[in-house]
C-alpha positions in Angstrom: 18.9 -0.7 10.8 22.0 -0.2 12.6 20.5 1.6 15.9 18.7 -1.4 16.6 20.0 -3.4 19.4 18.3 -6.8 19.4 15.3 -8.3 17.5 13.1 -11.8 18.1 11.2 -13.5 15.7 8.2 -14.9 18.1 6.9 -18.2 16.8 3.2 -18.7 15.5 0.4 -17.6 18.0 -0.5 -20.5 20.1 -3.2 -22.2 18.6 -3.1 -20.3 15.2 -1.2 -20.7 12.1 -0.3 -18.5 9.4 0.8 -14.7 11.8 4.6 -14.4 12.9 5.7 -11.2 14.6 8.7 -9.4 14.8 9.4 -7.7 18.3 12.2 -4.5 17.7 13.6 -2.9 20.5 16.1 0.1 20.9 18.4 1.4 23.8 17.7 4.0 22.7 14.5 6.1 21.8 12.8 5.1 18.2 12.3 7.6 15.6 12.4 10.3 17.7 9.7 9.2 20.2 9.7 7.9 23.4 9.1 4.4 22.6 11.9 2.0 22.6 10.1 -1.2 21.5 7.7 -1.5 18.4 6.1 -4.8 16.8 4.9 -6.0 13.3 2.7 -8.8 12.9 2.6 -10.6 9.8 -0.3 -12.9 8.7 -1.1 -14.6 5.6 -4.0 -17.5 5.4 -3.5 -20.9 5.1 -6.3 -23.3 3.7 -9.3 -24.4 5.5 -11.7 -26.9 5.3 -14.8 -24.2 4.3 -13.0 -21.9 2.0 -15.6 -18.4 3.3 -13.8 -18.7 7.0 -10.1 -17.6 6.7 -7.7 -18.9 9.1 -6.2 -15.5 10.8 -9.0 -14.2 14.0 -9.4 -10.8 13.8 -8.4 -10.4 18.0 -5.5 -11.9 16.8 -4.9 -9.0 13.8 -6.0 -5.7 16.0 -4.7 -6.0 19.6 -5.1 -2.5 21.2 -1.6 -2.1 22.5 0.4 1.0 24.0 3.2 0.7 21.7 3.9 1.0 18.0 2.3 -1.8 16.2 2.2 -2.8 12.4 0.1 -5.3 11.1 0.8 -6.3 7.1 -1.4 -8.9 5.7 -2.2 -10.9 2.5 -5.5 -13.0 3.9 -6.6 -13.2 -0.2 -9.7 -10.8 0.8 -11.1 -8.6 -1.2 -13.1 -5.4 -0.2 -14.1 -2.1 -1.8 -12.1 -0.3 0.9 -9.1 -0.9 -0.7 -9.9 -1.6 -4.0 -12.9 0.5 -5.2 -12.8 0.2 -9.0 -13.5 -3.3 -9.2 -16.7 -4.9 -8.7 -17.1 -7.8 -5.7 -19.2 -10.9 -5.4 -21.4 -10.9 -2.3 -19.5 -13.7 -0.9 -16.0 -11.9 -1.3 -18.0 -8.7 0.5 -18.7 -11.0 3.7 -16.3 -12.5 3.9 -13.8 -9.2 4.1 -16.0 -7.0 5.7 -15.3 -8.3 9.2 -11.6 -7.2 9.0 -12.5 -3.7 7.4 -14.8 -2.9 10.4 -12.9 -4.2 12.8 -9.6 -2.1 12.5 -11.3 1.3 12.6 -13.0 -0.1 16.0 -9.4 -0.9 17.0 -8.1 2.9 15.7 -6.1 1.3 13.1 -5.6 3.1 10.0 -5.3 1.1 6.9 -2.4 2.4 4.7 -2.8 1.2 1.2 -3.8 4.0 -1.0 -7.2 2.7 -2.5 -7.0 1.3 -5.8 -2.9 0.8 -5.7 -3.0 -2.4 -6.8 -0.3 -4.8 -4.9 -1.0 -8.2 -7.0 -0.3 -9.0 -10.8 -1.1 -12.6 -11.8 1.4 -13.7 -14.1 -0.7 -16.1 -16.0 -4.1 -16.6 -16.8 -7.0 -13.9 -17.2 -7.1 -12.8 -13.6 -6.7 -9.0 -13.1 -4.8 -7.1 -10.6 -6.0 -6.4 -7.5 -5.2 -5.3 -3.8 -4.2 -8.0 -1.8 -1.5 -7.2 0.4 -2.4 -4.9 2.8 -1.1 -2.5 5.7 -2.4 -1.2 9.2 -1.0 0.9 11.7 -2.2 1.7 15.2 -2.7 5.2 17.1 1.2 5.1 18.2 2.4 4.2 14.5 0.3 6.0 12.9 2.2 9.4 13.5 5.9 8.1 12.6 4.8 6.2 8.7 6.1 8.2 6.4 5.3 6.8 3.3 3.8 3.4 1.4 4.8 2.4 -1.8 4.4 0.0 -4.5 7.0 1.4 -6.8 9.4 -1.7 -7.2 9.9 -4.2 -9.6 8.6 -7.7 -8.8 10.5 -10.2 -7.6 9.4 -13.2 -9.4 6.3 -13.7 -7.5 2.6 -12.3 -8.6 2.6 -10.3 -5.5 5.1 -7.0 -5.7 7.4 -5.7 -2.7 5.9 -2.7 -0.5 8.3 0.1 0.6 6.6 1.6 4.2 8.8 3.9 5.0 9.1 4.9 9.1 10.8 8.2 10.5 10.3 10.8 13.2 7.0 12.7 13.4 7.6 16.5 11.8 8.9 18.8 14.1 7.1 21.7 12.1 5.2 23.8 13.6 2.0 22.2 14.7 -0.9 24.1 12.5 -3.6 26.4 13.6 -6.6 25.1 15.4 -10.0 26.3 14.8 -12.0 27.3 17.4 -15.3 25.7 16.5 -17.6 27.0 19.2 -16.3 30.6 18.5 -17.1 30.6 15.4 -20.0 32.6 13.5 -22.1 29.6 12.4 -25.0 32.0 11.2 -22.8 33.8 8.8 -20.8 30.2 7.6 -24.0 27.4 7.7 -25.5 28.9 4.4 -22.3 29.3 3.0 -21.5 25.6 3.6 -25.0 24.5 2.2 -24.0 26.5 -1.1 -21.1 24.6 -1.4 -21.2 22.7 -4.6 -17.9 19.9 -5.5 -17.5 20.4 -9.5 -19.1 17.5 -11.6 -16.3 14.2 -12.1 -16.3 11.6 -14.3 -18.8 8.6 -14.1 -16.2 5.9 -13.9 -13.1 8.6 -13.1 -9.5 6.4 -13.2 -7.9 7.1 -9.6 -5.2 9.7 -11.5 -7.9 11.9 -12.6 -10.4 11.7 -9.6 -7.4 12.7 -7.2 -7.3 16.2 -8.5 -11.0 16.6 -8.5 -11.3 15.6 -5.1 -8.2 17.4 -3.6 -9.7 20.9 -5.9 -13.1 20.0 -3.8 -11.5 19.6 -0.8 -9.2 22.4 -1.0 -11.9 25.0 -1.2 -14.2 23.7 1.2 -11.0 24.1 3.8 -10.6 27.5 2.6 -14.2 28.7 3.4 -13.7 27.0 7.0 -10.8 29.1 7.3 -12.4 32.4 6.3 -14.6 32.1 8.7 -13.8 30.2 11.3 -11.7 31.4 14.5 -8.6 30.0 15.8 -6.3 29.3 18.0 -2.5 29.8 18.7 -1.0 26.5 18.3 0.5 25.2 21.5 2.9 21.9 22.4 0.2 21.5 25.3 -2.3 21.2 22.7 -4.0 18.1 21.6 -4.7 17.7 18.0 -7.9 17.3 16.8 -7.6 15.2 13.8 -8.4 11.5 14.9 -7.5 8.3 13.0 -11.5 7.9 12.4 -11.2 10.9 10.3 -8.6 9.9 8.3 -10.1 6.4 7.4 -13.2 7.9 6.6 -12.2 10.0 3.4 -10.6 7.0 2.1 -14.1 4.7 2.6 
């Protein structure tokens, strides 16, 4: 981290206990944007005196900001957001569905890949589940790279996650369709026939990637058949949202 030119730890929000964050700043420009100052929070619960009301506020958690912002967590909640194979008690549902609905509201994307599983208990009969998780807002989004669970543990039952920042792709910015152009009386019964091909009735997240990405794959190429579009353009804003890429993985 050697183009970094100072970094402060800020002490616990007033009033709250259990979220640090770690203010980075840069003479010079970070990852190839314009920003030269980015922030992670960190949170983690503590225990309280009713065990359903965790300890970290969700205003606290998704702060709409102008700058790049990170927020990893492990707040022991459990949703199937992020973990979709396993079956929930109602009380673990309300209690974590509060912080699942209030990121999107905020345009933060959640990172974890659904189903990677981020804590092993090392004893007992508990089973692995997602517990540490990762958001980024509008300004971060663009510049994460990569998130991965891919090293060994450490000792603890929770494993070390690699998130992995760099400069947004300076490929060339793909083609954009041009929706109200586009011959919808030709394409809308071709859309209707679409069919996705059969998958398994409990599919293991290996085997239901493929299916999904095969479905996926020629739905996009039927768009592209028909639909118009335009020359891409640096003046041109994109029209994939954060929204859209949340929704997929819900």
């Amino acid at each position: 981290m050697s183009f970094l030119s100072n970094y402060r730890v800020l002490p616990r929000f007033k009033g709250v206990e259990g979220v640090l964050a770690l203010d980075v700043s840069s003479t010079e420009p970070l990852f190839g944007t314009h920003f030269h100052f980015f922030r992670i929070i960190n949170a983690y619960s503590i225990k309280t005196v009713d065990h359903r009301v965790h300890s970290v506020k969700l205003e606290v958690l998704f702060p709409v900001l102008g700058f790049p912002l990170l927020v990893v967590e492990d707040l022991n909640i459990h949703n199937p957001i992020s973990d979709p194979l396993r079956s929930f008690s109602p009380r673990e549902v309300s209690s974590s569905t509060p912080y699942f609905e209030k990121a999107p509201e905020a345009s933060f994307a959640l990172l974890n890949p659904p189903g990677e599983d981020t804590q092993f208990p090392l004893t007992g009969k508990a089973h692995p589940s997602v517990i540490d998780l990762a958001f980024a807002n509008p300004p971060l989004l663009p510049l994460v790279k990569s998130w991965e669970a891919s090293l060994a543990s450490t000792g603890s039952d929770n494993i070390p996650i690699t998130i992995t920042l760099a400069a947004p792709s300076l490929s060339q910015k793909p083609l954009r369709p041009r929706w109200a152009d586009t011959d919808w009386e030709t394409l809308t019964p071709v859309v209707k026939g679409f069919k996705v091909r059969p998958h398994p009735v409990l599919p293991y997240p290996p085997e239901a990637g493929p299916v999904m990405s095969e479905s996926l794959n020629h739905l996009v190429s039927l768009l592209k058949e028909y639909a118009l579009v335009s020359k891409p353009s640096h003046h041109s804003k994109p029209w994939w949202t954060p929204h859209l890429t949340i929704l997929p993985r819900e």
